[in-house]
N, C-alpha and C positions, 0 to 999 in steps of 0.2 A: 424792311423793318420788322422785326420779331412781334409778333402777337402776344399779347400779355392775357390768357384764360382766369375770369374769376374763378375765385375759389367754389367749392360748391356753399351753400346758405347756411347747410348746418354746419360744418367747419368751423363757421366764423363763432359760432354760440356755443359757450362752456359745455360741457359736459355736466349731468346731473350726478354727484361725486354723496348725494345725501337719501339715505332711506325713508327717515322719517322726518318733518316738520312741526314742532310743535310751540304755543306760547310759554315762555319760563315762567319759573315763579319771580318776584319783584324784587329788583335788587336794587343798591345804589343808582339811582336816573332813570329808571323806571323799568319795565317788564321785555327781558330778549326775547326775540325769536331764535329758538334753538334746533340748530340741524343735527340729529344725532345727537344731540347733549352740546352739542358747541354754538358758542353766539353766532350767527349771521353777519357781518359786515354791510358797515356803505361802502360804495365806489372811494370812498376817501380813507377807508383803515378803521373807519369808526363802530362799537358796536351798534347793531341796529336794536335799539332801545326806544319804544312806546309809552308812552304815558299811563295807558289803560291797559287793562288787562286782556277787555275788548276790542280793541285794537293793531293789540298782539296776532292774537286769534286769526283779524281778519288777514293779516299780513302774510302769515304761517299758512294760512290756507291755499294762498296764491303760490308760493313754495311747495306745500304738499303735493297741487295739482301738476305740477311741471312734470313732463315726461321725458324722456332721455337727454333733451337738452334743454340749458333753459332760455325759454321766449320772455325777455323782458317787456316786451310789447301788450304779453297777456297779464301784466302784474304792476294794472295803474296804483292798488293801493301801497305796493312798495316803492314803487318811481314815488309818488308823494309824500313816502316818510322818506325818504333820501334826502327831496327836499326839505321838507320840515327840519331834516337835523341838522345839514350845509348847507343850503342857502339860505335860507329864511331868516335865521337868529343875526345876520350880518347886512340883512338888507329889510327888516322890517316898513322901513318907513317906505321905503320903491314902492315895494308890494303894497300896502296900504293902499298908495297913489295910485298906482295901477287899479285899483278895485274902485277907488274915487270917476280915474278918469272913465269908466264903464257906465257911471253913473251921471256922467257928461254928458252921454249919448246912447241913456238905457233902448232897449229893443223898446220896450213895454212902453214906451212916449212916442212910437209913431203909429197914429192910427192908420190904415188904409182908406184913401179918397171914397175905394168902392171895390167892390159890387156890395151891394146894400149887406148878404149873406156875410161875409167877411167882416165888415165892421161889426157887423152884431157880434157874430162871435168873439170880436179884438175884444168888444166892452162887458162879454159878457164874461172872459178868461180873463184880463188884466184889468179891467176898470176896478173890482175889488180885491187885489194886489195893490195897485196903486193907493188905493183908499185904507187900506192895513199899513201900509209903509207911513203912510201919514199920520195915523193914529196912533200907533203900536212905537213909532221908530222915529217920529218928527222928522220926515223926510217928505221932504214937499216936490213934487213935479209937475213939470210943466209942461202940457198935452200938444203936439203937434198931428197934422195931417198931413200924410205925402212925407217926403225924403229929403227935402229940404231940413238943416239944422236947426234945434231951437234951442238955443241955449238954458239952462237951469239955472237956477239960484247957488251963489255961490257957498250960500250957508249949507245947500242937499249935499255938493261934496266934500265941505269940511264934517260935516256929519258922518256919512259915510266912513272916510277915510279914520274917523275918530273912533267908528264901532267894531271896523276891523282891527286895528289896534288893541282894543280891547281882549283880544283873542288872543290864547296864544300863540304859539311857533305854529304849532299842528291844526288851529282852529283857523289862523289865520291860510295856512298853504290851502286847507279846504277850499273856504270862502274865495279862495285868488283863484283856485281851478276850478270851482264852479261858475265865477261869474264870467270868467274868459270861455267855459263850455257854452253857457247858454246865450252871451253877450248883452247881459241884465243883472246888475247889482241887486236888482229888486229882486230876481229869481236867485240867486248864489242865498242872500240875506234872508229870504223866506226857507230855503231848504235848509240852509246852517241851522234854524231856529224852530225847525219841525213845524212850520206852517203847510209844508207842501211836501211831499213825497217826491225819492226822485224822480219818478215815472212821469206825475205829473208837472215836474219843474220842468224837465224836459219838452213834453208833449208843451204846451204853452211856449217855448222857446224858438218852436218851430209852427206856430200855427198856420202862418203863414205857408209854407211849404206844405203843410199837410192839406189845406185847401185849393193850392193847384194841383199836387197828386188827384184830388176827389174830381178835378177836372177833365184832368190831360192824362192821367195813366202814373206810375211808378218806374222811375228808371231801377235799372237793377243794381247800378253804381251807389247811385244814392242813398236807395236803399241799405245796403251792407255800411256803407258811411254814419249813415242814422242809426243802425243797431249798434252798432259800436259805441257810441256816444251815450247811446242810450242805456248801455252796461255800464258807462263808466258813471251815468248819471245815477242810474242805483246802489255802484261800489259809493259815492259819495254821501249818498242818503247813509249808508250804514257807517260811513268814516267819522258823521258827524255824531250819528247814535253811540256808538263808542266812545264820542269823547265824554 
């Protein structure tokens, strides 16, 4: 039976075919990214057209940095205008939901049983999150210990799912990639609204983890997994400044 060799990696990835990258000035649907003077494309034919000027900018810049070929891997704030302009405007309501059910079973609602050290930290990082969310957002939760489920009021995710709506195409795909990065409505909705920096939405999203590292050591996998997340966490912070 014949051997079938992949391709080599870069094969599979375009060639970089543009000099320069830069935001357009604003035309009809908002502001292109321009390669060489030409619109950019989605995967779907469409121009890739921004809302903001800033936005533009940040998109252009993940273009500019591409080297001989391009790594779509390195370029989450264009994968999320992709989305924003095809999926999103055809499935608002999923997406809402999707952000609601996160808020089913926010990270920020379970406390740890223990070590004494760890919960202090859970209340001293999320208890006033939680209490912002309440005040600021009328979003009420409901505090468990341990891993066991505990269900929330059904009024936190019709709320929820009613703020992200509120958003538009681009505000909304934000809020949807953030809450699924950190697995807390409460962190996507605090960073969307400039209560928290991405750094620190992040950091918080993983306290937990970061307090067995302080234990046991850092794996090196993990590690590279976490900075990753953690760039994308700060491309978000700036995705929603732009808007």
């Amino acid at each position: 039976m014949p051997v079938t060799r992949a391709k080599p990696e870069n094969l599979e990835k375009p060639r970089r075919f543009w000099k320069e990258a830069v935001a357009g000035p604003r035309e009809d649907g908002g502001f292109p990214v321009l390669l060489d003077g030409r619109a950019a494309k989605t995967p779907g034919g469409a121009k890739l057209l921004l809302p903001t000027e800033g936005l533009a900018r940040l998109v252009a810049a993940e273009w500019a940095a591409q080297g001989e070929r391009l790594e779509i891997a390195t370029m989450p704030a264009t994968r999320l205008a992709f989305t924003a302009l095809e999926r999103v405007p055809a499935a608002r309501e999923a997406v809402a939901e999707e952000v609601a059910r996160y808020a089913g079973s926010d990270l920020l609602c379970y406390f740890a049983e223990g070590p004494e050290a760890l919960v202090e930290r859970q209340e001293a990082g999320w208890g006033p999150l939680l209490a912002w969310a309440e005040a600021e957002l009328d979003l009420r939760f409901e505090r468990a210990t341990g891993i066991v489920h505990r269900e929330q009021p059904s009024e936190t995710g019709e709320r929820v799912k009613a703020l992200a709506l509120g958003l538009d195409d681009f505000g909304l795909a934000g809020l949807a990639s953030a809450t699924a990065l950190f697995g807390s409505a409460v962190l996507g909705l605090a960073l969307q609204r400039g209560r928290l920096d991405g750094g620190a939405a992040f950091a918080l999203s993983r306290l937990d983890e970061a307090f067995q590292e302080e234990q046991w050591g850092i794996d090196a996998e993990a590690a590279e997994r976490a900075a990753a997340m953690r760039a994308e966490a700060r491309m978000l912070e700036r995705w929603f400044a732009a808007l």
